[in-house]
N, C-alpha and C positions, 0 to 999 in steps of 0.2 A: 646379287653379284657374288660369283664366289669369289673368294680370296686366297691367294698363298702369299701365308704371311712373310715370304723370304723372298718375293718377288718387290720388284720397285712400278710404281704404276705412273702415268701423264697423270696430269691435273684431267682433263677434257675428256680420260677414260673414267677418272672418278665421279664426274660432274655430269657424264651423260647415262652412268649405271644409277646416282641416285637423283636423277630427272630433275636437276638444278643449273643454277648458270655456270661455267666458269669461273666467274665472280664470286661467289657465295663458295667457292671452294676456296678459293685465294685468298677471302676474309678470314676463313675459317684458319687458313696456315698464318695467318698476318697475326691475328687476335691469341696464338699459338697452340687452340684446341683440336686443331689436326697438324701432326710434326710432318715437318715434310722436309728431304735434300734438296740444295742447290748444287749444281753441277756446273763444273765451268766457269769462267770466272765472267764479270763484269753482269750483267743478267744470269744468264747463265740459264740450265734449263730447271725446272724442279721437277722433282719426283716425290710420289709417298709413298712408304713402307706398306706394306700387304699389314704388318702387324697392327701400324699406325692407323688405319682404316678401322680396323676391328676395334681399335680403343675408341675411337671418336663414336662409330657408332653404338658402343655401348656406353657411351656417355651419353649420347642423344637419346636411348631407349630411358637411361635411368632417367636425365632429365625429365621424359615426355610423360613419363610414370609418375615423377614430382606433381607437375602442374596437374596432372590430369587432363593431356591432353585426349581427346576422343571421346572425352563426357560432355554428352550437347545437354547436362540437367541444368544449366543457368543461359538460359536464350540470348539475355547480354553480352553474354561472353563468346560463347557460338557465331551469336552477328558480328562481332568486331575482329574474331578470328584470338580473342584470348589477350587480345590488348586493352581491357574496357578502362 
């Protein structure tokens, strides 16, 4: 996905560029590792920042870097998807 960071994006445009639910975005703004605007009052719509994106997913790069996610050297861990 590219991004400009000065643009405001849907939830459902973020959720379908990085092949996830709607939901799994909405946690992510609830739990508040991705910032995102409410617009409008009562619901209201949300949007996230083009910049906002780019922080989340370099938090996700460094997290994935943490675990070692994509190292299948412990077969335990690989089967269980890294929950063992």
């Amino acid at each position: 996905m590219q991004v400009e960071r000065t643009r405001l994006y849907r939830v459902k445009t973020v959720a379908e560029s990085f092949d996830v639910s709607v939901a799994t975005i909405y946690r992510a703004v609830e739990s508040g590792a991705l910032r995102a605007i409410r617009l409008g009052t009562g619901k209201g719509a949300v949007r996230i920042p083009g910049a906002a994106i780019e922080n989340y997913l370099a938090a996700c790069e460094s997290a994935a870097a943490t675990r070692g996610v994509g190292d299948a050297s412990d077969p335990a861990e690989f089967a269980t998807g890294g929950a063992a």
